[in-house]
C-alpha positions as CSV (number, residue, x, y, z in Angstrom):
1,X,-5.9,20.4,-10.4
2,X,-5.1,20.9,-13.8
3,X,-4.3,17.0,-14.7
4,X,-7.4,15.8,-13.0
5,X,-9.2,18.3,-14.6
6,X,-8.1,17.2,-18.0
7,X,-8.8,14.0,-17.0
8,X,-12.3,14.4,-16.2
9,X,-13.0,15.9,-18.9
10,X,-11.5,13.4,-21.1
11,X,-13.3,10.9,-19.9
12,X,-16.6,13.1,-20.4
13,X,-15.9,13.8,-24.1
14,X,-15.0,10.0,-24.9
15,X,-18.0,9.1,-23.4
16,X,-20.0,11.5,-25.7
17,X,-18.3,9.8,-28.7
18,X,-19.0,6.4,-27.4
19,X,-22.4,7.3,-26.9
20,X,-22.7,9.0,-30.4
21,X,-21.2,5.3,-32.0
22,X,-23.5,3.6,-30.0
23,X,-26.7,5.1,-31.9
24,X,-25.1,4.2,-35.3
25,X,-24.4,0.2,-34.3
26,X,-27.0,-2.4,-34.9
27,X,-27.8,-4.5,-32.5
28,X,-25.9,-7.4,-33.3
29,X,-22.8,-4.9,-33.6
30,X,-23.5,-3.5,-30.4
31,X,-23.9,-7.3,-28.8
32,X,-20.5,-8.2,-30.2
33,X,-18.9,-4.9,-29.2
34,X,-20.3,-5.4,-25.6
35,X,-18.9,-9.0,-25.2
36,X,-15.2,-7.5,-26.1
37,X,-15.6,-4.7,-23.8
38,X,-16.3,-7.4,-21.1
39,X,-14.0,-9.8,-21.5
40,X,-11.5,-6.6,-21.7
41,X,-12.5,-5.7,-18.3
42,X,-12.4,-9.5,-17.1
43,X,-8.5,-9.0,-18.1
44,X,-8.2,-5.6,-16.6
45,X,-9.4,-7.1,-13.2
46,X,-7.4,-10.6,-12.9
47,X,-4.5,-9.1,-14.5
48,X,-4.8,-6.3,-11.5
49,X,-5.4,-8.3,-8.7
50,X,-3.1,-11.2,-9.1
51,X,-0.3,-9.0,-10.1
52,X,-0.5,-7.5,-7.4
53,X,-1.3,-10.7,-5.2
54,X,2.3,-12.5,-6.3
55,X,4.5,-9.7,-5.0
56,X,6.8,-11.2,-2.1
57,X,5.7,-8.2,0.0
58,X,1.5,-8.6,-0.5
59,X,-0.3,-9.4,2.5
60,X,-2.4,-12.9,1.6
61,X,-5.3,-12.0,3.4
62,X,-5.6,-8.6,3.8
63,X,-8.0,-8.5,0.2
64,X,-9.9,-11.3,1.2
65,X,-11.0,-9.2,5.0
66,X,-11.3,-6.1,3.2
67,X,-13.7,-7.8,0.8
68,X,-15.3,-9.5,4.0
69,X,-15.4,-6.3,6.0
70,X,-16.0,-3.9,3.5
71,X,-18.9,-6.3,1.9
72,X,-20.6,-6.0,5.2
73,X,-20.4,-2.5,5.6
74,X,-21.9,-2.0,2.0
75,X,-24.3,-4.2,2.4
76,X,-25.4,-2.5,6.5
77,X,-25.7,1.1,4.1
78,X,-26.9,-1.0,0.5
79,X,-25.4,1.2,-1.6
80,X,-26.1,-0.7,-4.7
81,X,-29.5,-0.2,-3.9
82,X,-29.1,3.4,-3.7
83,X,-26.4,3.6,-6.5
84,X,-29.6,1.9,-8.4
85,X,-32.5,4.4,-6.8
86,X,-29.8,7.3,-8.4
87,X,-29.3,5.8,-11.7
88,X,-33.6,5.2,-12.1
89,X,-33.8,8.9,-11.2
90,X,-31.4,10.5,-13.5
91,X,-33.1,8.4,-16.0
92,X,-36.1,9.6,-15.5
93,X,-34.6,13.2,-16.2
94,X,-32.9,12.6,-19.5
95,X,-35.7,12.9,-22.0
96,X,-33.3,11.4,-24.9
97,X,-32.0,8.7,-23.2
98,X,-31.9,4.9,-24.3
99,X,-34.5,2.9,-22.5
100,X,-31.8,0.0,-22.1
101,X,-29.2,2.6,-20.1
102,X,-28.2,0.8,-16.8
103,X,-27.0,3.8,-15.7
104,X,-25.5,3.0,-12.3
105,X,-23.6,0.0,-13.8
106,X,-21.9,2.4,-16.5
107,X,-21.0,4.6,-13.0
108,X,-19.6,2.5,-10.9
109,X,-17.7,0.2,-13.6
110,X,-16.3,2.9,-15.1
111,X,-15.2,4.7,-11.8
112,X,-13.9,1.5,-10.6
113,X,-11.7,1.7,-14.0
114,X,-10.7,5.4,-13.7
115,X,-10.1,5.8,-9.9
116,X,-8.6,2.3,-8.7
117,X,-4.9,1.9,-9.7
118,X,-1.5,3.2,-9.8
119,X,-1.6,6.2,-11.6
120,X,-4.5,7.6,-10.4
121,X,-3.3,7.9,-6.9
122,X,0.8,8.7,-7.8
123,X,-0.5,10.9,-10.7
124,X,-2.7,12.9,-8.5
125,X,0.1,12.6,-5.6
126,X,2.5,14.0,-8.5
127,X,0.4,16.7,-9.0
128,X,0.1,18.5,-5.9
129,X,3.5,18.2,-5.0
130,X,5.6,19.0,-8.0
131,X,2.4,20.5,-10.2
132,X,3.7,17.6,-12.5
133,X,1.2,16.5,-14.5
134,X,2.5,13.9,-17.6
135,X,1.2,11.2,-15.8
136,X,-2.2,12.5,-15.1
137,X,-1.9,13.9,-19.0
138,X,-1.3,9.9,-20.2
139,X,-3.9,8.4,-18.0
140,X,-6.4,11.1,-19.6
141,X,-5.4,9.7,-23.4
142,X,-6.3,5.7,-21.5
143,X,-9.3,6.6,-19.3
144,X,-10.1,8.6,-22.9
145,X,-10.1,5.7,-25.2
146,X,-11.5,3.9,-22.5
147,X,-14.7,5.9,-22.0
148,X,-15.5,5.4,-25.8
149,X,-15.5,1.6,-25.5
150,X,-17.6,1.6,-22.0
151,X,-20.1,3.8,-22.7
152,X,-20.8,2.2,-26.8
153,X,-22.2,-0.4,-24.6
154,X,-23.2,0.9,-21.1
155,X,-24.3,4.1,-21.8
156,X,-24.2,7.5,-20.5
157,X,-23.4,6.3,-17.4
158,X,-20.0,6.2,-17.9
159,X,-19.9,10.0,-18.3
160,X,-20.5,10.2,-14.8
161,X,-17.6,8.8,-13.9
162,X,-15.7,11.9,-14.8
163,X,-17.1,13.3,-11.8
164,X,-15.6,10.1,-9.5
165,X,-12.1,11.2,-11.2
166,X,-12.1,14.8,-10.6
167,X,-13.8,14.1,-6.5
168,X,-11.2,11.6,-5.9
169,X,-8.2,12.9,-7.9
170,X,-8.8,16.6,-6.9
171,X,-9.1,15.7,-3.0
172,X,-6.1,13.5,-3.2
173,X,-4.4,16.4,-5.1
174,X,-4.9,18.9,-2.9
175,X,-4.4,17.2,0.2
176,X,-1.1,15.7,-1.4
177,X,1.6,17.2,1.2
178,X,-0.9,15.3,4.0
179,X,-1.6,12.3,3.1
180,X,1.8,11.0,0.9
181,X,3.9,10.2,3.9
182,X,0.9,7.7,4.8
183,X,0.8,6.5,0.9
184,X,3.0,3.6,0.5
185,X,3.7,1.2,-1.5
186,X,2.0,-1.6,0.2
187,X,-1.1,0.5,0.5
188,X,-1.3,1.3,-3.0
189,X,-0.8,-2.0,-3.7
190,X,-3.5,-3.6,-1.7
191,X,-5.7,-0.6,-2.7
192,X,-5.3,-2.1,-6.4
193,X,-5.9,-5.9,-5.6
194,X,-9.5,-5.1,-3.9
195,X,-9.9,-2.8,-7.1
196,X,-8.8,-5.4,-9.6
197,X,-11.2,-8.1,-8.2
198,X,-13.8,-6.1,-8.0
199,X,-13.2,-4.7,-11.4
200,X,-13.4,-8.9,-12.3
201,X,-16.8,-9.0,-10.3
202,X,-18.0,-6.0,-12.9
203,X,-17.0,-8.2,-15.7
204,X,-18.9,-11.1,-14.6
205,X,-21.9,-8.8,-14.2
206,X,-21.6,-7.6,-17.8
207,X,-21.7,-11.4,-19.4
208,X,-24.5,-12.2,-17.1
209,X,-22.8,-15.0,-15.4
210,X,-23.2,-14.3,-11.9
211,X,-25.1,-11.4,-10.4
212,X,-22.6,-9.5,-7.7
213,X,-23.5,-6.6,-5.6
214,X,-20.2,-5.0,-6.6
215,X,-22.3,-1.2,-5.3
216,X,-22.5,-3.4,-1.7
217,X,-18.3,-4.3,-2.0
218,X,-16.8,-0.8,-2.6
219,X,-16.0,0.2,0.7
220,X,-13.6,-3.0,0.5
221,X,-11.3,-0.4,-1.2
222,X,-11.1,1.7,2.0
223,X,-10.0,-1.5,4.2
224,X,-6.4,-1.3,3.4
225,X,-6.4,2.1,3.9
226,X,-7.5,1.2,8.1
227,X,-4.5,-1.3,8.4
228,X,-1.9,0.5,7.4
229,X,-2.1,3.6,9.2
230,X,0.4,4.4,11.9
231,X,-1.5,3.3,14.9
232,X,-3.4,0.5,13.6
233,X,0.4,-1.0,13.0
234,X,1.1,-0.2,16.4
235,X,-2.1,-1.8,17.9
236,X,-1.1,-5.0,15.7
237,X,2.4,-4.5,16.7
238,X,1.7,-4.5,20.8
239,X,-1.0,-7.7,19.8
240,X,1.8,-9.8,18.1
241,X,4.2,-8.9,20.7
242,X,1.6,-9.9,23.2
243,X,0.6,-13.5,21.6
244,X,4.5,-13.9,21.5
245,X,4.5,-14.0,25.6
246,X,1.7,-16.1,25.8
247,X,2.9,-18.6,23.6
């Protein structure tokens, strides 16, 4: 748990700082500052997702029912809703806070940024296996830096993602000798294209150019997760195998 725990708390402390810069910018500094930031995570999103997408072994579809699938599900339990009823309440608790905080943007963008991707998932599967943990150490320096830029613009919020990191890390972590035979590749990287366009939805959010329920989409992530385990295969397996005969 050590690299996730240095990772939490990197993320933590650079949001402090970006907090700390945010108070010191004038408004048309902090305007500026929060365009870049967006467009950064615009990049960060499309760059993810159709990277991913291209590979010869990606499954065309597979994001686009997990976003369907997934979109429902979130929508059935509205978690936006309720990510928004939890960011209005802790609000309401921080005395010192700035009135223009969306905190449960700042959450879920940044623990969209932290959690989703490569390193998170080997670097935690690294961890609990070997107790290896450069790559955890490197992501800490990025998610970091990265904290300082989000939360100059979306606030405190961002902090809170530290606590998505060290959930989500730490379980993978110490469930590492379980679940890494049913990690592969393909998961990973299907994992990351829902991520990376959902990452682009946040960005689109941010510039005000269309208003997504991104909160309602997250348990797209999960979808890819469902089809590749061992018997879901099977099942499509014995289906395929099935339409084969009929045709």
């Amino acid at each position: 748990m050590l690299g996730t725990t240095v990772n939490a708390l990197a993320i933590f402390c650079g949001a402090l700082v970006g907090m700390f810069l945010k108070n010191g910018l004038k408004e048309d500094y902090k305007q500026i500052v929060f365009h870049g930031v967006s467009l950064a995570v615009l990049f960060i999103g499309a760059s993810g997702a159709i990277g991913n997408m291209i590979q010869p072994s990606s499954h065309p579809i597979l994001f686009i029912i997990s976003l369907i699938l997934g979109g429902l599900i979130g929508q059935w339990w509205n978690i936006e809703l309720r990510l928004e009823n939890l960011g209005d309440y802790l609000q309401s608790k921080m005395q010192k806070g700035d009135k223009g905080d969306n905190i449960s943007q700042g959450f879920v963008s940044a623990s969209l940024l932290f959690c989703v991707g490569t390193m998170a998932i080997m670097g935690a599967l690294e961890s609990g296996l070997q107790g290896v943990h450069k790559t955890l150490f490197a992501k800490s320096v990025l998610d970091g830096v990265t904290s300082i830029l989000l939360s100059s613009t979306l606030g405190i919020g961002v902090a809170l993602a530290g606590v998505s990191v060290f959930i989500y890390q730490g379980a993978i972590t110490l469930l590492a000798q379980w679940i890494e035979p049913y990690m592969t590749a393909d998961m990973i990287r299907e994992i990351s294209t829902v991520g990376g366009i959902l990452i682009f939805a946040i960005g689109l959010n941010m510039l005000e150019i269309k208003k997504i329920k991104v909160g309602n989409l997250l348990p797209a992530i999960f979808i890819p997760i469902l089809y590749y385990l061992p018997f879901v295969q099977e099942l499509f397996l014995k289906l395929k195998s099935l339409l084969n005969i009929i045709l």
